[in-house]
DSSP file (Angstrom, degrees, kcal/mol; ACC not computed):
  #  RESIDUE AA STRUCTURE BP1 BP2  ACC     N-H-->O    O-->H-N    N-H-->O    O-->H-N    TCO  KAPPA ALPHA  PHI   PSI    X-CA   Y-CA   Z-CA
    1    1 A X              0   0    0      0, 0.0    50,-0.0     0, 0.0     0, 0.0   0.000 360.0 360.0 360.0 140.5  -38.5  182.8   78.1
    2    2 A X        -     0   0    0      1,-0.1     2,-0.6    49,-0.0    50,-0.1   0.048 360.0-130.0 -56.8 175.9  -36.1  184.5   80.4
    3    3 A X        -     0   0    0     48,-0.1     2,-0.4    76,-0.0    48,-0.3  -0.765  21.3-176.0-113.9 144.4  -33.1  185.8   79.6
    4    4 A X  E     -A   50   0A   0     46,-3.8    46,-1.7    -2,-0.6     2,-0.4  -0.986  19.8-136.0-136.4 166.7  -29.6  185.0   81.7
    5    5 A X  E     -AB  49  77A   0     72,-1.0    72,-2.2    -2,-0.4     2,-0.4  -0.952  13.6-147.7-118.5 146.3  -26.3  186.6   81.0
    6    6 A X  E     -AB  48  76A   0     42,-1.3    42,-1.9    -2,-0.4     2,-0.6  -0.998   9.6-154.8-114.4 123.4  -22.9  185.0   80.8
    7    7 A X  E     -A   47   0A   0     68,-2.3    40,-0.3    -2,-0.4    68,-0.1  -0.758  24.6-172.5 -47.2  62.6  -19.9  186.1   81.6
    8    8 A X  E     -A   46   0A   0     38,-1.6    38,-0.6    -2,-0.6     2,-0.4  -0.116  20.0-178.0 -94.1 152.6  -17.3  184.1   79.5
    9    9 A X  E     -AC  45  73A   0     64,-1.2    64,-2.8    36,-0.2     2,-0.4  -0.977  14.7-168.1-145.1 135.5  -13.7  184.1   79.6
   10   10 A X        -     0   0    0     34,-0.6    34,-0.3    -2,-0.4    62,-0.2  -0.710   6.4-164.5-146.5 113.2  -12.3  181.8   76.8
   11   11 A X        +     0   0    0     -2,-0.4    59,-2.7    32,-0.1    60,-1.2  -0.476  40.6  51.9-109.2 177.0   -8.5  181.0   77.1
   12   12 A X  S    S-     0   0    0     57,-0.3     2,-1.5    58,-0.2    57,-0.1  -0.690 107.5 -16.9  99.7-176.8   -5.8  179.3   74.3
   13   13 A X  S    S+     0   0    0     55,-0.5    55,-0.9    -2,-0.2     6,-0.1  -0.631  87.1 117.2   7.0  48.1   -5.2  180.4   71.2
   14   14 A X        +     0   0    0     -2,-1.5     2,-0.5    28,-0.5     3,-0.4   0.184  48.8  97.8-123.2  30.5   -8.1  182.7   70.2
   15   15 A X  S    S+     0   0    0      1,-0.2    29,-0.1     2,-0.1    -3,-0.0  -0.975  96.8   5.7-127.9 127.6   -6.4  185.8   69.7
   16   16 A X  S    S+     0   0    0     -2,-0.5    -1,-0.2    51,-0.0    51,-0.1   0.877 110.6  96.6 117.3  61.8   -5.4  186.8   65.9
   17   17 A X  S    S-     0   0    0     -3,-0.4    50,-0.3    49,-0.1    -2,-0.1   0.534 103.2 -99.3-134.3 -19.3   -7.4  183.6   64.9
   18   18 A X  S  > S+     0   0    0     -4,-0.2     4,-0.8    48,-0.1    48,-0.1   0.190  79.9 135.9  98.9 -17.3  -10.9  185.0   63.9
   19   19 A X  H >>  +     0   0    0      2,-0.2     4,-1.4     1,-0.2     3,-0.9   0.744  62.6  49.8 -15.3 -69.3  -12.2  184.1   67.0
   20   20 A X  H 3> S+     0   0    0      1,-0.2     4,-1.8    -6,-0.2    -1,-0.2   0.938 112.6  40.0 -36.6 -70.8  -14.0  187.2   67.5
   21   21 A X  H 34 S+     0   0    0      2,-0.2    -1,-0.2     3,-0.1    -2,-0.2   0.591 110.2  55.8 -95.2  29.1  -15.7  187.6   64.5
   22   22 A X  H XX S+     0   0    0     -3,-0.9     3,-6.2    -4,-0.8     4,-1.1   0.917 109.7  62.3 -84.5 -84.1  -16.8  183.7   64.0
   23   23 A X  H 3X S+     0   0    0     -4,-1.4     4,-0.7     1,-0.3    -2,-0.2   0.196  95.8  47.6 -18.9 -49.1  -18.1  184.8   67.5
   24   24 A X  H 3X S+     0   0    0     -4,-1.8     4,-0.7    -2,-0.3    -1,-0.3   0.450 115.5  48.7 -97.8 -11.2  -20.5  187.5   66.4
   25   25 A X  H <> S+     0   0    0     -3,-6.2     4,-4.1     1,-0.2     5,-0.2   0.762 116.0  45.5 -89.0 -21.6  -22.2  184.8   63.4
   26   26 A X  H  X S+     0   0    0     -4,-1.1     4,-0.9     1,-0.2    -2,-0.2   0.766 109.5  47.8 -89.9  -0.4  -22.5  182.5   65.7
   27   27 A X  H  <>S+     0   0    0     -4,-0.7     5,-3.0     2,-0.2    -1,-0.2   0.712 117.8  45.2 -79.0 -41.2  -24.0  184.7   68.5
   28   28 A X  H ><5S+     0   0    0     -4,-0.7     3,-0.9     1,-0.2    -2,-0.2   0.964 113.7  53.9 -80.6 -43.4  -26.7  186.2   65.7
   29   29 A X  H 3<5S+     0   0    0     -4,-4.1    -2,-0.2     1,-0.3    -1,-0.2   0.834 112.6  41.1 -33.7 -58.6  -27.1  182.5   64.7
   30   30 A X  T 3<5S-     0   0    0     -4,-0.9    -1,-0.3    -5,-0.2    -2,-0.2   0.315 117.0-109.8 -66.7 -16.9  -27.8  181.5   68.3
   31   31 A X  T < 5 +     0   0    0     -3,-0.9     2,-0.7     1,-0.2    -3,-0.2   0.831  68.2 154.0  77.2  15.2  -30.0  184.4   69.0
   32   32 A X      < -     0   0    0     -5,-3.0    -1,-0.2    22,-0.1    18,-0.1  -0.649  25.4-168.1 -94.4 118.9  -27.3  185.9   71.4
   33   33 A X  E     +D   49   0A   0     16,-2.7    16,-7.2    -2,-0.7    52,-0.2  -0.480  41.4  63.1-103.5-157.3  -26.7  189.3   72.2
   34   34 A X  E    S-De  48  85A   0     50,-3.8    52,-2.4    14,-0.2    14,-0.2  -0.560  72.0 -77.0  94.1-169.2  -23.8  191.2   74.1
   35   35 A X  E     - e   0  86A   0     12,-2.1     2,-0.3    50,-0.2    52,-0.2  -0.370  19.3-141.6-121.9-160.8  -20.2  191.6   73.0
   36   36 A X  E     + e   0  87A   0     50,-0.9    52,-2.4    10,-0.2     2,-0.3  -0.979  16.9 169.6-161.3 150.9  -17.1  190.3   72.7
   37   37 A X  B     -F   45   0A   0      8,-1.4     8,-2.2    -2,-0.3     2,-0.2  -0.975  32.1-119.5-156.6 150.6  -13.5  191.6   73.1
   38   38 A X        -     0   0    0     50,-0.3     2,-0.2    -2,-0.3     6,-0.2  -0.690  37.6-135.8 -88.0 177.8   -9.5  190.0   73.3
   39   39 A X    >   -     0   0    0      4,-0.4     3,-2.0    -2,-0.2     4,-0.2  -0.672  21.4-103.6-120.9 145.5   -7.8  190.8   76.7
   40   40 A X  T 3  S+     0   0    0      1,-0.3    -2,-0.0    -2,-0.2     4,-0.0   0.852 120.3  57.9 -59.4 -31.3   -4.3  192.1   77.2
   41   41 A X  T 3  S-     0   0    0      1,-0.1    -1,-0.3     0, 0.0     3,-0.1   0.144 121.1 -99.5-105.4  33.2   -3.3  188.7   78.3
   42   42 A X  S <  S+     0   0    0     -3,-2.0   -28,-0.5     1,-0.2   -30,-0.2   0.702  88.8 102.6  81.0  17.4   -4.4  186.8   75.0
   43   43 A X        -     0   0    0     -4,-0.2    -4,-0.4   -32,-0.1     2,-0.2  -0.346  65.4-117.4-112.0-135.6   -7.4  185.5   75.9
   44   44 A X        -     0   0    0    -34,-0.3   -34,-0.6    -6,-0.2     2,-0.5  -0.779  14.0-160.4-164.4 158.3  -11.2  186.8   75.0
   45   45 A X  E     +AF   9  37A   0     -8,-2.2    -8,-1.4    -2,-0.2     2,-0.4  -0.864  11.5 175.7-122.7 126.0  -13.8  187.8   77.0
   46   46 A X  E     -A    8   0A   0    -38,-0.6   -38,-1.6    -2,-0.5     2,-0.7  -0.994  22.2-153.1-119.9 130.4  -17.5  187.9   76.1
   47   47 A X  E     -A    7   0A   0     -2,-0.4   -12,-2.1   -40,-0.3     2,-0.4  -0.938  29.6-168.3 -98.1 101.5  -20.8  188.9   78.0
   48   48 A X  E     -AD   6  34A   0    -42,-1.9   -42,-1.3    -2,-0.7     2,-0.4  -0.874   9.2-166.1-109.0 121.4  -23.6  186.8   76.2
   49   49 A X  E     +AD   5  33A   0    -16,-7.2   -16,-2.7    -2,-0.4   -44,-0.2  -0.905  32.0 103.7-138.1 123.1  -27.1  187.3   76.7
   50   50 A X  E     -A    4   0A   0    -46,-1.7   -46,-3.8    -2,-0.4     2,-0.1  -0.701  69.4 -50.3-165.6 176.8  -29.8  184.9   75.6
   51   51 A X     >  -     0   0    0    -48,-0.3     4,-7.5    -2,-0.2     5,-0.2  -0.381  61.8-106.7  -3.7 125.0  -32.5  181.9   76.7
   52   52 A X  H  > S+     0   0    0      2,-0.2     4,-2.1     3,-0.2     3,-0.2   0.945 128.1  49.7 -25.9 -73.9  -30.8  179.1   78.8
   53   53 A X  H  > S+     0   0    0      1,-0.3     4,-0.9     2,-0.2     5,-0.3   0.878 108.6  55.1 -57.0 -60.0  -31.0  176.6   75.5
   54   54 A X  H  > S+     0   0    0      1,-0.2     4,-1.9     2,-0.1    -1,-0.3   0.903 115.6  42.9 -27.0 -55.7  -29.2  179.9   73.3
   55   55 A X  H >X S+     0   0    0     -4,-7.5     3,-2.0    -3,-0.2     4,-1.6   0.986 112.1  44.9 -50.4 -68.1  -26.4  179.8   76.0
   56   56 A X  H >X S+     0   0    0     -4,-2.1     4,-1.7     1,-0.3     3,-0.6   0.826 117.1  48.4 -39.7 -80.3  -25.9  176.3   76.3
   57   57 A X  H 3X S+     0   0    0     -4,-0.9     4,-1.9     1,-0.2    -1,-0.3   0.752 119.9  42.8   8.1 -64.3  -26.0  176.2   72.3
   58   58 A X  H XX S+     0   0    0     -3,-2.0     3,-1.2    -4,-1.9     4,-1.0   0.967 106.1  53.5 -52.4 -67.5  -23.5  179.2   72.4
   59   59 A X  H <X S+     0   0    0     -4,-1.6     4,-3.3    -3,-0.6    -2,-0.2   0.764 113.5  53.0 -76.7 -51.6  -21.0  178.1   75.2
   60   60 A X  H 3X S+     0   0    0     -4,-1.7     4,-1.6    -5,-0.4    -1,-0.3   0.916 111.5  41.0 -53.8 -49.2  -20.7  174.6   72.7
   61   61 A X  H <X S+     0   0    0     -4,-1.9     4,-2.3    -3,-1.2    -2,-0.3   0.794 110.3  55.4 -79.8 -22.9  -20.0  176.2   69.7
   62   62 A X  H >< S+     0   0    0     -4,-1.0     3,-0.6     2,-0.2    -2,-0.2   0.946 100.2  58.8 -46.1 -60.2  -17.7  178.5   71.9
   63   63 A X  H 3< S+     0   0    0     -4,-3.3     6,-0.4     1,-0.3    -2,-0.2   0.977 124.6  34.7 -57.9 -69.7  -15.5  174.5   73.4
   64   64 A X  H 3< S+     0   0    0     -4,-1.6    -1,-0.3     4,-0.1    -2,-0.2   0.487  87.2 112.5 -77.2 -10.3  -15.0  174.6   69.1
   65   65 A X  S << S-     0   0    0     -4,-2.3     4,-0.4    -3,-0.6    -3,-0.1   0.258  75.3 -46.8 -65.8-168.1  -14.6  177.9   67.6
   66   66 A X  S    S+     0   0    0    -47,-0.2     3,-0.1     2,-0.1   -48,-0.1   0.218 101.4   9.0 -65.4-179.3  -11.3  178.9   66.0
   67   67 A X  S    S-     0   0    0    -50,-0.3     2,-0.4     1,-0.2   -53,-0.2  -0.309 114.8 -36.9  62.0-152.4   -7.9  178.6   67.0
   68   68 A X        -     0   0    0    -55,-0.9   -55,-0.5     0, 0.0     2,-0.3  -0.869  51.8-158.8 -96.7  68.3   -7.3  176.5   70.1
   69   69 A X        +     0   0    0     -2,-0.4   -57,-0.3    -4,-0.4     3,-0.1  -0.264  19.9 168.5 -72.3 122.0  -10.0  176.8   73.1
   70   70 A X        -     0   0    0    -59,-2.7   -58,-0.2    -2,-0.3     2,-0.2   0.904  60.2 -13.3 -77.9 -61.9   -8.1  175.7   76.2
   71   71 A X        -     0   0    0    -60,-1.2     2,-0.4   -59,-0.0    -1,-0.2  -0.563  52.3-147.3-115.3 179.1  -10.7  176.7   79.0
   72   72 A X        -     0   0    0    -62,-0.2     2,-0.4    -2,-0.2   -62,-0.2  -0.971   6.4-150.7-147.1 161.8  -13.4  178.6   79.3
   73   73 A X  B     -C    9   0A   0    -64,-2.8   -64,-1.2    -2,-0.4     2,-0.3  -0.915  25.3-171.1-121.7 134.7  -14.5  180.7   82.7
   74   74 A X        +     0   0    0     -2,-0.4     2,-0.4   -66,-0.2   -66,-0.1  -0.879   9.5 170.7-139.7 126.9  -18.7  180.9   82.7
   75   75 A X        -     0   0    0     -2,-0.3   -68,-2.3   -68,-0.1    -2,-0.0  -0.976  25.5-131.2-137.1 115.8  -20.5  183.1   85.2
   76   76 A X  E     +B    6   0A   0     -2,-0.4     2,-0.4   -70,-0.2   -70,-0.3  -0.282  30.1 169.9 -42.8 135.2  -24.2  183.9   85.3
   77   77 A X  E     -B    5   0A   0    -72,-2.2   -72,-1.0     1,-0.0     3,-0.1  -0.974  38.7 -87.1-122.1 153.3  -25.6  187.4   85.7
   78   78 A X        -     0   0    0     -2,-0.4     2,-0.2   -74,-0.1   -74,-0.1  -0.063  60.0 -93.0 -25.5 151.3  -28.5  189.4   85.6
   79   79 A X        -     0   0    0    -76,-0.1    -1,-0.1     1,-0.1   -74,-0.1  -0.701  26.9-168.9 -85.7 143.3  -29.3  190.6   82.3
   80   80 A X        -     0   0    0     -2,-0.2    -1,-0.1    -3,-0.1    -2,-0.1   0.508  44.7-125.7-101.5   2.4  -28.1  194.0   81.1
   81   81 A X        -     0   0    0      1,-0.1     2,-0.1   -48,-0.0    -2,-0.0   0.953  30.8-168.0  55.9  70.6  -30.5  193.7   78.0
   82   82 A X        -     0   0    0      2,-0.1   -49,-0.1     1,-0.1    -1,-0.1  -0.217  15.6-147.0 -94.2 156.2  -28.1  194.2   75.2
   83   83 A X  S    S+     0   0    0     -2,-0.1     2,-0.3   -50,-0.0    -1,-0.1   0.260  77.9   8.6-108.7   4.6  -30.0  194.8   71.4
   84   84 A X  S    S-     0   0    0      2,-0.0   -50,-3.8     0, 0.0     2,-0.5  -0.943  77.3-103.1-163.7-175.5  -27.1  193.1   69.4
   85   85 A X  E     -e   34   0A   0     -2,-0.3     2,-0.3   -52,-0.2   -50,-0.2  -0.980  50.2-173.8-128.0 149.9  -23.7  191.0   69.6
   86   86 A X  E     -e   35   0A   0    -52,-2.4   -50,-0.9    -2,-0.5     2,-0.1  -0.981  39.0-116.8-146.0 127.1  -20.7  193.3   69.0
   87   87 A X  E     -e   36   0A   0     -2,-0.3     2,-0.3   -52,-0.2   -50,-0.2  -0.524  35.1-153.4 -44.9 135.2  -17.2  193.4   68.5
   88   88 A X              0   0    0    -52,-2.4   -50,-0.3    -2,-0.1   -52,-0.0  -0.964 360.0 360.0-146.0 121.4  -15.9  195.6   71.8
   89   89 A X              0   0    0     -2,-0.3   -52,-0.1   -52,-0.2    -2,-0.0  -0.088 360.0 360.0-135.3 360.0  -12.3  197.4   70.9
């Protein structure tokens, strides 16, 4: 199956919530690689790269994960054809 990449921006409350690393079980869970990182201006920002059905999957547990999701930003790209999901510092 092909691969797509997302470009996620996910704003609220996710910052000093666990957000990140619920991110990274639920990314190996899902069969998603790419990273994850917060942003200066509280939010956090992931490039997730996977099988349509893995995203969608993802992007859902993403609406629920910890803290408070207000929004989310999702933008296709090409895949850079990442070998893991990682915390990004």
């Amino acid at each position: 199956m092909e691969k797509v990449l997302y470009k996620i921006y996910v704003r609220g409350r996710v910052q000093g919530v666990g957000f990140r690393y619920s991110a990274v079980r639920a990314a190996n869970h899902h069969g998603i690689t790419g990273f994850v990182k917060n942003m200066p201006d509280g939010s956090v920002y992931m490039e997730a790269e996977g099988t349509e059905k893995e995203l969608l999957d993802f992007i859902e547990w993403c609406r629920n994960g910890p803290g408070h999701v207000g929004s989310l930003t999702i933008d296709p790209y090409p895949p850079r054809n990442y070998v893991d999901f990682r915390i990004v510092f």
